[in-house]
N, C-alpha and C positions, 0 to 999 in steps of 0.2 A: 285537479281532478285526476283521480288513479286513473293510467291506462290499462286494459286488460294487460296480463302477462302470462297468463298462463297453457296459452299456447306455443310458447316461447320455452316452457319449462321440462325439464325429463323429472320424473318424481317416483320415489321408491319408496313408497310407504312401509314396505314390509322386505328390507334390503336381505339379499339371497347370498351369504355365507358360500364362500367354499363349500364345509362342508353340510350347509344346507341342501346345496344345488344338488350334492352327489346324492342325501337321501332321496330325494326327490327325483332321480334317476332310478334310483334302485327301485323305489317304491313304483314307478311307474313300470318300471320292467315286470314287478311282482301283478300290479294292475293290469297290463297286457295279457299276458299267462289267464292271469281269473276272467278276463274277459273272451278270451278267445280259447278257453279250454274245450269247448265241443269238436272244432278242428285239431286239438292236439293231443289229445286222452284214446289210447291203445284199450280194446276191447276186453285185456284182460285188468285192467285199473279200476280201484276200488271204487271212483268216482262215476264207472260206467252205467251200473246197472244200481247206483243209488238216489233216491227221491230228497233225498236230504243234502245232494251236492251242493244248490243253491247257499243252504244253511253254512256248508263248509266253508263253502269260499267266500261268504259275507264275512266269517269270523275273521279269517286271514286279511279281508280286505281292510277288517276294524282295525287290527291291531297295527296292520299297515300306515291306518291315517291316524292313530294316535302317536306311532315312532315319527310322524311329519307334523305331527301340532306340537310335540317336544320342540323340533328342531326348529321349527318356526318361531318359538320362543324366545329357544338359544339364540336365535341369530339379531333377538331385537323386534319386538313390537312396542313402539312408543304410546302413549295413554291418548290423544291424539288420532294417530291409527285406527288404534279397537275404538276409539267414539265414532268414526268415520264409518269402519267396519260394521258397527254393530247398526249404524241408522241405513247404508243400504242393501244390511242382510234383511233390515224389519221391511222396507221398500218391496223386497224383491217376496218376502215370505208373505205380504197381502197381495199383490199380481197375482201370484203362483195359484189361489183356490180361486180366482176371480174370473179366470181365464182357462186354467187346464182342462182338459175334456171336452172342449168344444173346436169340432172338425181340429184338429191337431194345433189349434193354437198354445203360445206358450208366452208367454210374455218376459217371462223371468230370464230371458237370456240376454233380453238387452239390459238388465242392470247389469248382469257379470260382465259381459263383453265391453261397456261401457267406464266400470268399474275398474276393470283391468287393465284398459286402455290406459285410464289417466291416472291408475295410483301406480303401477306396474304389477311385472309378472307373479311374484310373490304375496301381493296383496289380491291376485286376482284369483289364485290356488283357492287360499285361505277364502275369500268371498266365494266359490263356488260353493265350496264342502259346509258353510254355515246355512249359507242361502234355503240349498234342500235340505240340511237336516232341519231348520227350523220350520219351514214351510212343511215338512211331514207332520212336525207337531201339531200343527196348527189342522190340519186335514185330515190328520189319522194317515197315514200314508208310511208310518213304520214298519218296517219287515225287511226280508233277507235281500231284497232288492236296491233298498236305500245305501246303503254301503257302495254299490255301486251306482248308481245314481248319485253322490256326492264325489267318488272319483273320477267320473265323467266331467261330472260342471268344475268339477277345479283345473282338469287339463283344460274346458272350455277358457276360465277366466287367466291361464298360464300361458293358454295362448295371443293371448288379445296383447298382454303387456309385452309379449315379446317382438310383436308386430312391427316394422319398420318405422323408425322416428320422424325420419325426415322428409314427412308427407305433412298437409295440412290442407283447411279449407274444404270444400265440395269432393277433392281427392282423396281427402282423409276420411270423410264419412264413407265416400263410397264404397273404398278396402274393409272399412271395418262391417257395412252391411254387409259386403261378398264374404268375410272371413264369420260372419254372424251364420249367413244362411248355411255356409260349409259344416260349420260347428254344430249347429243345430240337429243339423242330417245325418251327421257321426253320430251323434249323440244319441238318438234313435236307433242307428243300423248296431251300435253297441251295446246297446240296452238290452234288442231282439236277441241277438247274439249269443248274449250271457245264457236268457232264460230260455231258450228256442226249444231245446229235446225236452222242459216240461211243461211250457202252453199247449205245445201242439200233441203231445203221446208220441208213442211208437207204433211204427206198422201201418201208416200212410206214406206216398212217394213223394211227400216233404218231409219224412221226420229225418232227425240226429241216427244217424249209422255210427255208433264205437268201431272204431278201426280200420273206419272206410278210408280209401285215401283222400288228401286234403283237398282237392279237384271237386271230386264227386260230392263230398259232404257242404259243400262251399256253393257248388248246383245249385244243390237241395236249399241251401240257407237264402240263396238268394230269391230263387221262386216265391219259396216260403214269405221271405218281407214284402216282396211285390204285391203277394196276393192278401198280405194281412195289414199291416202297418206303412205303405207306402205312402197312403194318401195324409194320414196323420203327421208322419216324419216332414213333404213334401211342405206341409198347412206351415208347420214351426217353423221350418226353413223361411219360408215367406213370412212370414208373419214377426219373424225375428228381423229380416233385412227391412221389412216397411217400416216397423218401428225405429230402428236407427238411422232410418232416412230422413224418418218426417221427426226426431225427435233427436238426431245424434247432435248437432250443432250447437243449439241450447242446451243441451244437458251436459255435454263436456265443457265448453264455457263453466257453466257453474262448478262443476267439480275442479276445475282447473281453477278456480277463483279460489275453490273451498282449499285445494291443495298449497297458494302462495301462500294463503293466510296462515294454513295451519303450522308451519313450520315444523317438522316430526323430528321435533327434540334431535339428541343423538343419537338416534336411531336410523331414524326416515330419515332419504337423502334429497334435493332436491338441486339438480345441475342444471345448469343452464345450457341451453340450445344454445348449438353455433352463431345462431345467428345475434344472440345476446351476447357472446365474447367476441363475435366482428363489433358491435356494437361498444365496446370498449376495447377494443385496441387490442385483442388478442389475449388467449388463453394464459401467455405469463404474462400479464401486467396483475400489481397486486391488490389494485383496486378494484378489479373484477367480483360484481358480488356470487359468492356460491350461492348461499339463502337469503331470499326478501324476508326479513325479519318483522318490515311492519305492512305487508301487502305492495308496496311502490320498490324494492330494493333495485328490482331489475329497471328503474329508469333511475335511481337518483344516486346509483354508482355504488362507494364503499360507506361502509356504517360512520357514523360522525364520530367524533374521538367525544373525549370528554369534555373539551374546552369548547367544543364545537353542542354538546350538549347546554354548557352551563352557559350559552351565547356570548363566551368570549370568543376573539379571533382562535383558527386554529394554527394561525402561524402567520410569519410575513407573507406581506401582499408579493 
């Protein structure tokens, strides 16, 4: 009988290159900017006193996540992977119309944070940005917003896989619901953020001031989300931590199960926890397996040779 292993396992479905990581930095720097441009844009900027900014900075954000789906590429996505990818982007894009709009729940955060938990940080990117672009399809839900709205959930699922390893059990759920409800609530206060100087208009003591100082205009934003989307942001936040409480356990289990079996080619890497190399005598012995190749690897040691295959001895006794 297989024992689980897959909590025992570190797995990199979607392994982060050098110079993957660095795009992924920049692009994030460029994502910060477009997201927090209302606090950074001087009164006399082309982007102050135009209705079509949103429009502007979705384009930048697009071509942004297309230079990060290249490099994601480069760096290795195994066939494996994208199958994995593609059944809990379809998961997460049936939650999303199932649940959204109602008092701020969201459901679709606990695949990503789940997802990125046990495939890691790079397959977690990549699962945000699919996730909502697919679930807009499905809902009608395209427009100049959705650009960010997938740069949002891929920092959410980039976070999850970067999360500390060496937790487990009831410990491990509970960080991941506290680091779910955090995410969620960014995720929201970012959203507002973006769009704020054109939900609201100008010329109420909430709107966007071009070339106020960052203090005063940052008041104003804050007010502003309290009095309009608090309660919705507040709903997702919870509603994302209850789901990975009452569901995180069982659904990493499986994924972690799904992850020894799958074996992500050479691509996807799959190392074992320390506690799997105490478990055989330490990190240099050669016997130590890196990847369970047929689901059991992490209990039955090194892969059998050939003679050990064709049930001859594999050597003297």
């Amino acid at each position: 009988m297989m024992r689980p292993t897959g909590s025992r396992l570190r797995v990199d479905a979607v392994p982060l290159q050098p110079r993957t990581s660095v795009t992924i930095g920049l692009a994030s720097v460029v994502g910060v900017m477009a997201f927090c441009w209302p606090l950074l844009v001087r009164a006399a900027s082309p982007l102050a006193g135009r209705e079509d900014a949103p429009i502007v900075l979705a384009g930048v954000l697009v071509a942004t996540l297309a230079v990060l789906t290249v490099a994601l590429g480069e760096g290795g996505i195994d066939v494996k992977a994208v199958a994995v990818l593609g059944l809990l982007t379809a998961v997460g894009s049936v939650l999303r119309p199932l649940s959204a709009g109602t008092a701020g729940v969201e459901l679709i955060f606990i695949v990503i944070v789940l997802g990125g938990r046990v495939f890691g940080p790079g397959f977690g990117f990549a699962l945000g940005s699919t996730t909502v672009f697919a679930s807009a399809l499905l809902t009608g839900g395209v427009g100049p917003w959705m650009p960010f709205q997938m740069l949002a959930a891929s920092w959410v699922g980039l976070g999850a896989g970067l999360l500390p390893r060496r937790v487990s059990g009831r410990t491990e759920v509970a960080m991941i619901a506290g680091y779910g409800a955090a995410a969620a609530l960014a995720f929201g206060i970012a959203m507002n953020l973006s769009f704020w100087p054109f939900q609201l208009g100008l010329g109420t003591d909430l709107s966007f001031v071009a070339g106020d100082p960052v203090p005063a205009n940052l008041h104003r934003f804050m007010l502003y989300s309290a009095a309009t989307s608090l309660g919705w942001d507040v709903g997702r936040a919870v509603t994302t931590a209850i789901g990975v409480a009452l569901l995180g356990r069982p659904v990493l289990t499986a994924l972690r199960r799904t992850a020894a079996r799958a074996v992500f080619g050479s691509t996807g890497v799959v190392r074992p926890r320390p506690a799997v190399l105490a478990a055989h005598g330490g990190a240099g012995r050669r016997d130590t397996p890196s990847v369970p190749r047929n689901g059991q690897g992490a209990e039955q040691g090194s892969a059998p040779s050939p003679a050990g295959l064709s049930g001859a001895p594999a050597g003297p006794a």
